[in-house]
N, CA, C and O atoms as CSV, one atom per row, in Angstrom:
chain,resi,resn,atom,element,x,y,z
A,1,UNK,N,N,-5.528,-29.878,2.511
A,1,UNK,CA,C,-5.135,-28.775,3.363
A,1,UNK,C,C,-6.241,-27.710,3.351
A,1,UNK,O,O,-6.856,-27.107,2.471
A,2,UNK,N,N,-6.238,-27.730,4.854
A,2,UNK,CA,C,-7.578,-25.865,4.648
A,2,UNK,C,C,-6.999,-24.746,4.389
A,2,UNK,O,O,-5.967,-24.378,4.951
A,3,UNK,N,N,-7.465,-24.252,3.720
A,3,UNK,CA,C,-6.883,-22.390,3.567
A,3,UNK,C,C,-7.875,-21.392,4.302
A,3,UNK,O,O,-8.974,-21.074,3.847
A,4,UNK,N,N,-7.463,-21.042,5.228
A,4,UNK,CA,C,-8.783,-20.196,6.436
A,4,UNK,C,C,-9.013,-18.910,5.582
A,4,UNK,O,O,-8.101,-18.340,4.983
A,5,UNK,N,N,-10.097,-18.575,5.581
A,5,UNK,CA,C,-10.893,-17.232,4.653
A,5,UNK,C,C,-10.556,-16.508,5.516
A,5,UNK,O,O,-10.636,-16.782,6.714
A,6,UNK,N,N,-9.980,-15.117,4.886
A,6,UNK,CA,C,-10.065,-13.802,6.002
A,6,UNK,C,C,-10.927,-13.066,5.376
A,6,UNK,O,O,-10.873,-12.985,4.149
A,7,UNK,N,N,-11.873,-12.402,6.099
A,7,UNK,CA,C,-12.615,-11.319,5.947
A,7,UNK,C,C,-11.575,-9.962,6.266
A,7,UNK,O,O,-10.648,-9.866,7.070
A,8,UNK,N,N,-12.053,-9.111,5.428
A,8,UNK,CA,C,-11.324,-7.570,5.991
A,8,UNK,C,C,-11.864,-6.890,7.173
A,8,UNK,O,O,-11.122,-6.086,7.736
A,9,UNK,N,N,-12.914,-7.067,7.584
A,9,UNK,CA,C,-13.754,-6.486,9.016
A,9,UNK,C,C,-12.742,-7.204,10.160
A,9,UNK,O,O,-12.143,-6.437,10.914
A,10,UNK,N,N,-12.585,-8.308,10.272
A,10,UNK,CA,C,-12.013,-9.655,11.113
A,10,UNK,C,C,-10.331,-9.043,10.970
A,10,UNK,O,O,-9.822,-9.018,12.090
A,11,UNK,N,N,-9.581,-8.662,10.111
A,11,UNK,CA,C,-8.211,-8.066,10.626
A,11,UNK,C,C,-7.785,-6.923,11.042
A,11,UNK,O,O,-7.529,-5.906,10.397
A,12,UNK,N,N,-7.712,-7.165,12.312
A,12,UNK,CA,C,-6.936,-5.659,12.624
A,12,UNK,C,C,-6.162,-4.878,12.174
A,12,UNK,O,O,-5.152,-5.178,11.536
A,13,UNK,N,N,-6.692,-3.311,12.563
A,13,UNK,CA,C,-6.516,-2.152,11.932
A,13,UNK,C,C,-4.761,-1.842,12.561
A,13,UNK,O,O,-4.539,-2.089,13.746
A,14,UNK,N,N,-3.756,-1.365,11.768
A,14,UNK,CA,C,-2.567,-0.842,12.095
A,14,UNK,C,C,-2.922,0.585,11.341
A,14,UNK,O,O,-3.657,0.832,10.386
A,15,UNK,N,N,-1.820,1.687,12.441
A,15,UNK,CA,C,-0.997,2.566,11.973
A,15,UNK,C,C,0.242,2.974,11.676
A,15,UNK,O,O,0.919,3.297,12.652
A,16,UNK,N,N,0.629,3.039,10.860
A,16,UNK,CA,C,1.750,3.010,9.810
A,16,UNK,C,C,2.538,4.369,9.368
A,16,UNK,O,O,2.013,5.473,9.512
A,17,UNK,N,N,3.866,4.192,8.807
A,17,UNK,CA,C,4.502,5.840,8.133
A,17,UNK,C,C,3.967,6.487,9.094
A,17,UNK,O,O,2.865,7.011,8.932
A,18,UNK,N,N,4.770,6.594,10.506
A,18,UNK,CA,C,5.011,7.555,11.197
A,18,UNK,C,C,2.946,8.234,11.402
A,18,UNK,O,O,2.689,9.437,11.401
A,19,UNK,N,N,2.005,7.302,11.526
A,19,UNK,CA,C,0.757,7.716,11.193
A,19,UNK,C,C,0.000,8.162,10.385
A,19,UNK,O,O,-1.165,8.324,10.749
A,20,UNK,N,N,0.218,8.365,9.604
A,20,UNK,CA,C,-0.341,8.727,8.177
A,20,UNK,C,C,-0.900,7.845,7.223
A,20,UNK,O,O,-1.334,8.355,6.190
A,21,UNK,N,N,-0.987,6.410,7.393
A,21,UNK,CA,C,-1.573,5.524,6.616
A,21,UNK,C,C,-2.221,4.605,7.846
A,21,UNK,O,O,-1.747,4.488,8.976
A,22,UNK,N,N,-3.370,4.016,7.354
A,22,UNK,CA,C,-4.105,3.006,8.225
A,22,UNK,C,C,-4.002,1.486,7.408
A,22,UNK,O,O,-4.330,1.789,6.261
A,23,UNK,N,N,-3.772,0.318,7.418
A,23,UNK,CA,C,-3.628,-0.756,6.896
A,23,UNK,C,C,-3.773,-1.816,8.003
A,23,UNK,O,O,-3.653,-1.897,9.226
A,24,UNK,N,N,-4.165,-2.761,6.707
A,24,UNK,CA,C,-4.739,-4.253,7.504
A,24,UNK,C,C,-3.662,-5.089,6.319
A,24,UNK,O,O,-3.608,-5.019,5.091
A,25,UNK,N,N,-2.927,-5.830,7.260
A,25,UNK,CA,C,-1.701,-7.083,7.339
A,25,UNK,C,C,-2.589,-8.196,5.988
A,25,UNK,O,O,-2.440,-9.372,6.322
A,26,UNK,N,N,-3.146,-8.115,5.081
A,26,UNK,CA,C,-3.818,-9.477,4.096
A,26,UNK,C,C,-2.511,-10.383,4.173
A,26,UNK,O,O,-2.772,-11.584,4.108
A,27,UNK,N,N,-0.993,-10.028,4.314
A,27,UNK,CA,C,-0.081,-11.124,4.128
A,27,UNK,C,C,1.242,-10.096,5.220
A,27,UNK,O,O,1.790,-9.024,4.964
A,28,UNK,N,N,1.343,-10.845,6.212
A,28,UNK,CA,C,2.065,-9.797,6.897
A,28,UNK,C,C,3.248,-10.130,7.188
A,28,UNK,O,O,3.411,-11.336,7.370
A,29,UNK,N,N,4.486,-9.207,7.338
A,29,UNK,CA,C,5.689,-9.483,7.059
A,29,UNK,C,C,5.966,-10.506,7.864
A,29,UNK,O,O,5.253,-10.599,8.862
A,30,UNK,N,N,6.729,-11.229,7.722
A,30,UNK,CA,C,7.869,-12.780,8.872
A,30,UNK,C,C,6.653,-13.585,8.592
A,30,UNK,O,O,6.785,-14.605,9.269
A,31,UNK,N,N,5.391,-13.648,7.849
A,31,UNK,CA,C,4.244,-14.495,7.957
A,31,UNK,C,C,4.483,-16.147,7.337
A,31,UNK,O,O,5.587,-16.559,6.980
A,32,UNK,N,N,3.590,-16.725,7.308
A,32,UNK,CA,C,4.145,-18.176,6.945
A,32,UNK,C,C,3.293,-18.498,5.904
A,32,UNK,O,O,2.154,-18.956,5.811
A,33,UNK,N,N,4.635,-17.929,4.731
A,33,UNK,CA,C,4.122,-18.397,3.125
A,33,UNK,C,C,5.390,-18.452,2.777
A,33,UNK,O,O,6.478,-18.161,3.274
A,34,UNK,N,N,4.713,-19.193,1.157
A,34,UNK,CA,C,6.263,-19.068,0.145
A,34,UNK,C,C,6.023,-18.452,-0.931
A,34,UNK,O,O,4.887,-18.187,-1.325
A,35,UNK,N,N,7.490,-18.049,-1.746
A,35,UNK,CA,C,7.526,-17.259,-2.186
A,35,UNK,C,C,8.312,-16.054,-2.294
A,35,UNK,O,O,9.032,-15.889,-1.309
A,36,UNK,N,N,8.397,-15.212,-3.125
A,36,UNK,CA,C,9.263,-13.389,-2.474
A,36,UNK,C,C,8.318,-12.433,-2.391
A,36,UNK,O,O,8.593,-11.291,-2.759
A,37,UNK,N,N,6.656,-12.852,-1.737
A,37,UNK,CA,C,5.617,-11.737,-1.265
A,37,UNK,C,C,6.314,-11.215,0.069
A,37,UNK,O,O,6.357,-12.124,0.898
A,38,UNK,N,N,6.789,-10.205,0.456
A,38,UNK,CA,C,7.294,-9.679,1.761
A,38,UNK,C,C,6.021,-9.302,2.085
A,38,UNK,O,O,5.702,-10.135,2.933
A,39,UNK,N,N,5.256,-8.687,1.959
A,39,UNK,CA,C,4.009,-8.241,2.780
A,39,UNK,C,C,2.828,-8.087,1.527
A,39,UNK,O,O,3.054,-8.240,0.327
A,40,UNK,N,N,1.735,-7.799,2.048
A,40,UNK,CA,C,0.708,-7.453,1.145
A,40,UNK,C,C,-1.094,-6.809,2.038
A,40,UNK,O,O,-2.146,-7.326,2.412
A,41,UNK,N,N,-0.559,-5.638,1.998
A,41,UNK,CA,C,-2.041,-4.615,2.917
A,41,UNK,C,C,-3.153,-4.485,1.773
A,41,UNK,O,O,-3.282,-4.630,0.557
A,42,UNK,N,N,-4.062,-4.026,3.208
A,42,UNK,CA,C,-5.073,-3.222,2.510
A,42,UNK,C,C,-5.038,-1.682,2.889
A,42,UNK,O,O,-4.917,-1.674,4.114
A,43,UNK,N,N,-5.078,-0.583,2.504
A,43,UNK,CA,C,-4.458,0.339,3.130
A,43,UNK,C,C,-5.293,1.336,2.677
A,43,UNK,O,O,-5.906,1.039,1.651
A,44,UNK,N,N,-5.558,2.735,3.262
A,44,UNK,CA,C,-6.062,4.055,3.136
A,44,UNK,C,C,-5.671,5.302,3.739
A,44,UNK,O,O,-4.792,5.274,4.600
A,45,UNK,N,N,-6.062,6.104,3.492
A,45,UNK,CA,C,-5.311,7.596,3.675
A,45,UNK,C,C,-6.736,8.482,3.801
A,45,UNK,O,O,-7.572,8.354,2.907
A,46,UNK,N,N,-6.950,9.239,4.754
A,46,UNK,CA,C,-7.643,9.714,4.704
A,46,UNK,C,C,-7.529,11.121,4.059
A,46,UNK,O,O,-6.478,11.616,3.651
A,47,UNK,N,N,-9.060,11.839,4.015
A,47,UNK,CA,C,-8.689,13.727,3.064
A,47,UNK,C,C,-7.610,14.229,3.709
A,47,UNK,O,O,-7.587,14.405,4.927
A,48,UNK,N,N,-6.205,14.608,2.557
A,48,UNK,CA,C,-5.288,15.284,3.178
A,48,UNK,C,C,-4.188,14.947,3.868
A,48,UNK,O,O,-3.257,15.685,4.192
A,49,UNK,N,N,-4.389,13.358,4.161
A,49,UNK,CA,C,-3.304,12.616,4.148
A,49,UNK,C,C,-2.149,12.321,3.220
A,49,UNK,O,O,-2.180,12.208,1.995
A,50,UNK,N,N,-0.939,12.199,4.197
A,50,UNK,CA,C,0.057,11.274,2.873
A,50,UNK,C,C,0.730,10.871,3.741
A,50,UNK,O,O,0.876,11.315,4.880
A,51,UNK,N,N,1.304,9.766,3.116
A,51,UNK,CA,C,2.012,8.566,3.383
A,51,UNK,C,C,3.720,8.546,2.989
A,51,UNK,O,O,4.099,8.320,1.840
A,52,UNK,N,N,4.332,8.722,3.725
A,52,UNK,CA,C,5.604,9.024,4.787
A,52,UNK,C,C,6.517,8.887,2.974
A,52,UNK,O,O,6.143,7.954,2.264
A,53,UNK,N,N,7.540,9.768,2.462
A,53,UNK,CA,C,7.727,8.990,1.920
A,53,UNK,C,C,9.435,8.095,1.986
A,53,UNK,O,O,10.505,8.441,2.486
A,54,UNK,N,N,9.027,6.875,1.244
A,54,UNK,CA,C,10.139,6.358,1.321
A,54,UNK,C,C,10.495,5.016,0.698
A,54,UNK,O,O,9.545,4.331,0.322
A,55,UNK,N,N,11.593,4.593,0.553
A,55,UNK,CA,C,12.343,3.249,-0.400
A,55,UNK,C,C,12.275,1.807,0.203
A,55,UNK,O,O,12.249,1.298,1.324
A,56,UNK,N,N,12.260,1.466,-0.910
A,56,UNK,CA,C,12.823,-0.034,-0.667
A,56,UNK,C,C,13.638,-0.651,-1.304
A,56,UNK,O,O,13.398,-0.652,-2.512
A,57,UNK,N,N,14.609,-1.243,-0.968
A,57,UNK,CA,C,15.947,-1.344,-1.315
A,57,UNK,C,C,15.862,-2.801,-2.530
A,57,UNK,O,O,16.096,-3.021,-3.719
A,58,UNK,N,N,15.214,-3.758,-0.921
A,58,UNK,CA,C,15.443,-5.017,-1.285
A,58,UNK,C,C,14.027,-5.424,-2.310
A,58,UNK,O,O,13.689,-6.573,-2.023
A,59,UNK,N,N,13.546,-5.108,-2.887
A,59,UNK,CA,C,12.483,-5.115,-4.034
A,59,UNK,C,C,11.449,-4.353,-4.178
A,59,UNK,O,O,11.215,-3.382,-3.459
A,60,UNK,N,N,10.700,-4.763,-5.189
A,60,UNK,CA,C,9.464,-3.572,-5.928
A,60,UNK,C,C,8.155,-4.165,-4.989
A,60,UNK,O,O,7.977,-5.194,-4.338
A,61,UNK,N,N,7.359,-2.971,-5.274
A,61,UNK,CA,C,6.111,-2.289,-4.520
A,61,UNK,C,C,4.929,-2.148,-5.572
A,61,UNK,O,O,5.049,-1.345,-6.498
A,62,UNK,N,N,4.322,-2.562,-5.498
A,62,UNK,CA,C,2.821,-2.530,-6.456
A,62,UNK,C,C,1.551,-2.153,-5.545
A,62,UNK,O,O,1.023,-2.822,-4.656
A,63,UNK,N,N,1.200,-0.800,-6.067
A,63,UNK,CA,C,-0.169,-0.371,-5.794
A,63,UNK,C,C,-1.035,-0.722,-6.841
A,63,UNK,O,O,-0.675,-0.880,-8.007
A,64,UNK,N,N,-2.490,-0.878,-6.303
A,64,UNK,CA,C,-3.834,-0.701,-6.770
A,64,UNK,C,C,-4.237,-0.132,-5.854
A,64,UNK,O,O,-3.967,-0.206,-4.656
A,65,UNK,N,N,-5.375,0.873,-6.801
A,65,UNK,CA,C,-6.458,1.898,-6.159
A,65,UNK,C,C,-7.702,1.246,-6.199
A,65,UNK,O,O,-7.919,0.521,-7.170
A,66,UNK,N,N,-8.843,1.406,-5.041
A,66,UNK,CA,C,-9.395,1.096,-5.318
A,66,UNK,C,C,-10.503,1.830,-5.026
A,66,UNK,O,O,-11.491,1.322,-5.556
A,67,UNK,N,N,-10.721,2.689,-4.482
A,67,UNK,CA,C,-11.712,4.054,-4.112
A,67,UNK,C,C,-10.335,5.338,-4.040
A,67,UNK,O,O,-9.126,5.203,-3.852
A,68,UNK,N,N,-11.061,6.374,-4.247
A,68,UNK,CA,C,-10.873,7.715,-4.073
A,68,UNK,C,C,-10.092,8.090,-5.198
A,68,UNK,O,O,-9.903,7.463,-6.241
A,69,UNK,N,N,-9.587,9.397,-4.782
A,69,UNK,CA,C,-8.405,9.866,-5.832
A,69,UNK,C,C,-7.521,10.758,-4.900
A,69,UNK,O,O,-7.998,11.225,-3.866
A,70,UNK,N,N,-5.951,11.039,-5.355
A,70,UNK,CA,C,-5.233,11.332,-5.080
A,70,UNK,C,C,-3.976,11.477,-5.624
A,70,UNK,O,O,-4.343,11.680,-6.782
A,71,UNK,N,N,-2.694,11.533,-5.680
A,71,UNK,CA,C,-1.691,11.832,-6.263
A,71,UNK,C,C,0.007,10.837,-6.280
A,71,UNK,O,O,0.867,11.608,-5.853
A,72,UNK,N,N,0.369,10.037,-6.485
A,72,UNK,CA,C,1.417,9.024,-6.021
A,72,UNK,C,C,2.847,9.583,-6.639
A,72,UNK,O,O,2.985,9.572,-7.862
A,73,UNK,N,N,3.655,9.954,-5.991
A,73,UNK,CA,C,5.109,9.958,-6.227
A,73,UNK,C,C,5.995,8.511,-6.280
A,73,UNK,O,O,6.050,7.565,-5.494
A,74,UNK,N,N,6.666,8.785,-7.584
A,74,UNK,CA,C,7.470,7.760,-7.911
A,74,UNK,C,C,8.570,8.046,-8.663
A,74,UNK,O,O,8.546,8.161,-9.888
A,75,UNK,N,N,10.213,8.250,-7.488
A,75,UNK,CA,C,11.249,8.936,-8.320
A,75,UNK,C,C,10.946,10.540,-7.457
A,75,UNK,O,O,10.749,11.070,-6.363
A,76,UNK,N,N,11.079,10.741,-8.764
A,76,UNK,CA,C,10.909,12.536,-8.266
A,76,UNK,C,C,9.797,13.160,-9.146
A,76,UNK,O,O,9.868,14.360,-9.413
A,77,UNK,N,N,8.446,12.162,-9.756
A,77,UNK,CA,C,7.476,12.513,-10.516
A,77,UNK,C,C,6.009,12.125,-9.898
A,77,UNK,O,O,5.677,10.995,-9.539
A,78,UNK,N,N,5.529,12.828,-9.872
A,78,UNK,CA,C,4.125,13.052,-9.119
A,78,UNK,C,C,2.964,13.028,-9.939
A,78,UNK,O,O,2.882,13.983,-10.712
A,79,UNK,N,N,2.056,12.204,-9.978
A,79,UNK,CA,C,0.999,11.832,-10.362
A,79,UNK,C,C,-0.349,11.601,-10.482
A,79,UNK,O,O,-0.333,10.391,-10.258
A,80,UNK,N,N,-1.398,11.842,-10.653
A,80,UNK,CA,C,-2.508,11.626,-10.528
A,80,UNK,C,C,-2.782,10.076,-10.702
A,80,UNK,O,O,-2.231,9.390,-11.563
A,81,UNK,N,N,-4.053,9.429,-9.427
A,81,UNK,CA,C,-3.986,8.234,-9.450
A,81,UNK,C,C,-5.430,8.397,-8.897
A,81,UNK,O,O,-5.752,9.268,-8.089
A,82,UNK,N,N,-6.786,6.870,-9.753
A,82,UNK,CA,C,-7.537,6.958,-8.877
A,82,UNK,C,C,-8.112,5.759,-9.231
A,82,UNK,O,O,-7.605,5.035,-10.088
A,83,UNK,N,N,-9.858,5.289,-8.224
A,83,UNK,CA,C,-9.931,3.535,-8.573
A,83,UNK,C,C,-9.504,3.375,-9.772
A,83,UNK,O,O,-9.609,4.251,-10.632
A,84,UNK,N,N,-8.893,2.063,-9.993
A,84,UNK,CA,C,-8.469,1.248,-10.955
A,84,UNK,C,C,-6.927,0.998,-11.605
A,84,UNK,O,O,-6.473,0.109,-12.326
A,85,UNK,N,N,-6.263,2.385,-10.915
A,85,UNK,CA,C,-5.006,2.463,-11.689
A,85,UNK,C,C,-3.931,1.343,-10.734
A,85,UNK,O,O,-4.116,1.125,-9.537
A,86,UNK,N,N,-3.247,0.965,-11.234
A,86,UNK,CA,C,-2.171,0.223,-11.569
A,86,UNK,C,C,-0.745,0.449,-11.375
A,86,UNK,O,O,-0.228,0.647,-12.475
A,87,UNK,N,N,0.292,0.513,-10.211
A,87,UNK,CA,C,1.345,1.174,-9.881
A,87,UNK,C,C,2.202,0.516,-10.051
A,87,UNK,O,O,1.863,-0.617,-9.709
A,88,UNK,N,N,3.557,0.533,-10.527
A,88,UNK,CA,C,4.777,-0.488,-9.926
A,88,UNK,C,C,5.615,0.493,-9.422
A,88,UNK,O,O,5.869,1.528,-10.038
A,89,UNK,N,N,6.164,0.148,-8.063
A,89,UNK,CA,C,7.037,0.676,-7.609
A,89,UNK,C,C,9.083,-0.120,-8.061
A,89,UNK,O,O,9.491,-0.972,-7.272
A,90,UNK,N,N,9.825,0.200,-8.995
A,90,UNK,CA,C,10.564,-0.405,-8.948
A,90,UNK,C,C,11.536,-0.369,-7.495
A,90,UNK,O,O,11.250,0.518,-6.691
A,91,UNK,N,N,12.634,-1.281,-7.158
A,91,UNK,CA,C,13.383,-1.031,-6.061
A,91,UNK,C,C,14.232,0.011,-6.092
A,91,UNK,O,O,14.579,0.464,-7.183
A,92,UNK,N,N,14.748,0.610,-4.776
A,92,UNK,CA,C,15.407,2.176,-4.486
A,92,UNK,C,C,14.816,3.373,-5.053
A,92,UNK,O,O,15.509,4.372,-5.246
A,93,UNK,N,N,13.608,3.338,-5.326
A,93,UNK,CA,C,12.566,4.376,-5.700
A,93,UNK,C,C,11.854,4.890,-4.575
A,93,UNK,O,O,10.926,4.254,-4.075
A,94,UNK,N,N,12.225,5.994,-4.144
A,94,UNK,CA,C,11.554,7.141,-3.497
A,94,UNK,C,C,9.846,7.017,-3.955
A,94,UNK,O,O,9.649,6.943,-5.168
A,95,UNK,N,N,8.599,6.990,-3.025
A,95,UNK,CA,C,7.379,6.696,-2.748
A,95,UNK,C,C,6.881,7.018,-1.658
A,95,UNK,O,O,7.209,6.964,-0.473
A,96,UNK,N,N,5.482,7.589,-2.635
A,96,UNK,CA,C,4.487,8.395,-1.497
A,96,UNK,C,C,2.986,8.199,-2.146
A,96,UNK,O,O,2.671,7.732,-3.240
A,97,UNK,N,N,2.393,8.581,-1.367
A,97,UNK,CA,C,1.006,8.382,-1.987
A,97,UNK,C,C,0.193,9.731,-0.770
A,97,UNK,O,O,0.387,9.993,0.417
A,98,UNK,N,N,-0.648,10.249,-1.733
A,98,UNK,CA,C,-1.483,11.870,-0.907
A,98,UNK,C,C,-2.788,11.750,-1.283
A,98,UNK,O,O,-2.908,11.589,-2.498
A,99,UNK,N,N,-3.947,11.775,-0.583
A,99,UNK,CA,C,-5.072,11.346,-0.681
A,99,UNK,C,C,-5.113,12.972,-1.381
A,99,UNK,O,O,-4.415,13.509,-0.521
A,100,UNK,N,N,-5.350,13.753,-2.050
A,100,UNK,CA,C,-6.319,14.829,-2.575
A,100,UNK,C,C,-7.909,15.117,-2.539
A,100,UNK,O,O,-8.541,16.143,-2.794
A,101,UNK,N,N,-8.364,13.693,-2.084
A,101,UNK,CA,C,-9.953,14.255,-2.190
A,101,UNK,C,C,-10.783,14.307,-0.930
A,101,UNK,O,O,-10.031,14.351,0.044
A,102,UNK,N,N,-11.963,14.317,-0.618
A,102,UNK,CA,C,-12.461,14.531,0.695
A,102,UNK,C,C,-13.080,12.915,1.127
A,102,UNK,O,O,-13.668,12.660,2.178
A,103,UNK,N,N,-12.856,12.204,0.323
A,103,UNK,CA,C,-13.153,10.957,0.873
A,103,UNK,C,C,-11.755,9.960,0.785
A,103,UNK,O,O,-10.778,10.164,0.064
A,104,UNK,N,N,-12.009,8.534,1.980
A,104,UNK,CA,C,-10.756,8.279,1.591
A,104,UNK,C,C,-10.315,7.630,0.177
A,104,UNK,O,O,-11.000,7.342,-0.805
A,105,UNK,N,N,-8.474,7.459,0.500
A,105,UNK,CA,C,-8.031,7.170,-0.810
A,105,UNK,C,C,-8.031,5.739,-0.458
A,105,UNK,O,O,-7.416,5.549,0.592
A,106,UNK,N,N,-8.649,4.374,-1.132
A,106,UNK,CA,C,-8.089,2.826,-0.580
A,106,UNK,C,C,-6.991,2.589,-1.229
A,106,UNK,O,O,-6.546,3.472,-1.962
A,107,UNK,N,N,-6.368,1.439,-1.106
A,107,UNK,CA,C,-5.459,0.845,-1.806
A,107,UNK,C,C,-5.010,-0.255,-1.538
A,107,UNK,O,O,-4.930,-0.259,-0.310
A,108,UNK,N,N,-4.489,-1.671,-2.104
A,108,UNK,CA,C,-4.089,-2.438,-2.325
A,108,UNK,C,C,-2.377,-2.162,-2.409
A,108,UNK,O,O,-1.861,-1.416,-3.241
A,109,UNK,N,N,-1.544,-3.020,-1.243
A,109,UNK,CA,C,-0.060,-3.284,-2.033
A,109,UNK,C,C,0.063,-4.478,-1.412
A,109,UNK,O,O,-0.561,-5.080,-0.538
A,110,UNK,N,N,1.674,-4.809,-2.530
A,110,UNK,CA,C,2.178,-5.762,-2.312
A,110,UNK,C,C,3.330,-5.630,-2.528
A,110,UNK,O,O,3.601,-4.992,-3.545
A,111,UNK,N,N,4.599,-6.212,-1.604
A,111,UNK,CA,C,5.715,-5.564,-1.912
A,111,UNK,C,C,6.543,-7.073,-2.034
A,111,UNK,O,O,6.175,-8.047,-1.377
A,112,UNK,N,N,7.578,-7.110,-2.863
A,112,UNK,CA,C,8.214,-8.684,-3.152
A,112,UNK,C,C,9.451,-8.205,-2.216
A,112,UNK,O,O,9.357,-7.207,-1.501
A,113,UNK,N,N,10.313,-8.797,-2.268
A,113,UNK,CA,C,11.769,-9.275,-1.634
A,113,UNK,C,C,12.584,-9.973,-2.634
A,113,UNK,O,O,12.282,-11.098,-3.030
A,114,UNK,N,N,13.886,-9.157,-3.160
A,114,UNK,CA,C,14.484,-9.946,-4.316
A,114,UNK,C,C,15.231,-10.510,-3.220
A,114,UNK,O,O,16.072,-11.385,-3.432
């Protein structure tokens, strides 16, 4: 079986959360895999941005950073976050993410489906 390479230049750009986040689909929802990956972006926020916030019912949410810095809410606790850190979003947890710096913030998620 072939597995087709995606480049990140090669997938189109979405806007997201009411505009406030820009992301590219790496595994995009209704897509044809197996598994409980519901989706999985590449995503950024530009200086001064933030990203809508809000839950997910039906399972957990995992960020990675991978440029910039900025601040991530999780619950009702707010955080400093920048490349390298490591997020879990558990399910029915209130989530946001706020770019703080003048360049953008990247990020990596992936969200499961219990």
């Amino acid at each position: 079986m072939t597995h087709p390479i995606k480049n990140i230049d090669t997938i189109p750009t979405e806007t997201t959360h009411e505009g406030t986040t820009q992301v590219k689909r790496l595994v995009p929802p209704h897509g044809h895999h197996q598994g409980n990956v519901a989706t999985m972006n590449y995503a950024w926020l530009e200086p001064g941005r933030q990203l809508t916030p809000h839950e997910h019912a039906d399972g957990e949410e995992f960020y990675f950073f991978l440029e910039g810095k900025g601040q991530m809410l999780v619950g009702n606790d707010w955080f400093d976050v920048t490349a390298g850190d490591f997020v879990t979003v558990p399910p029915s947890h209130a989530h946001s993410v706020k770019n703080t710096d003048d360049e953008s913030l990247v990020f990596l998620t992936v969200r499961t489906q219990i």
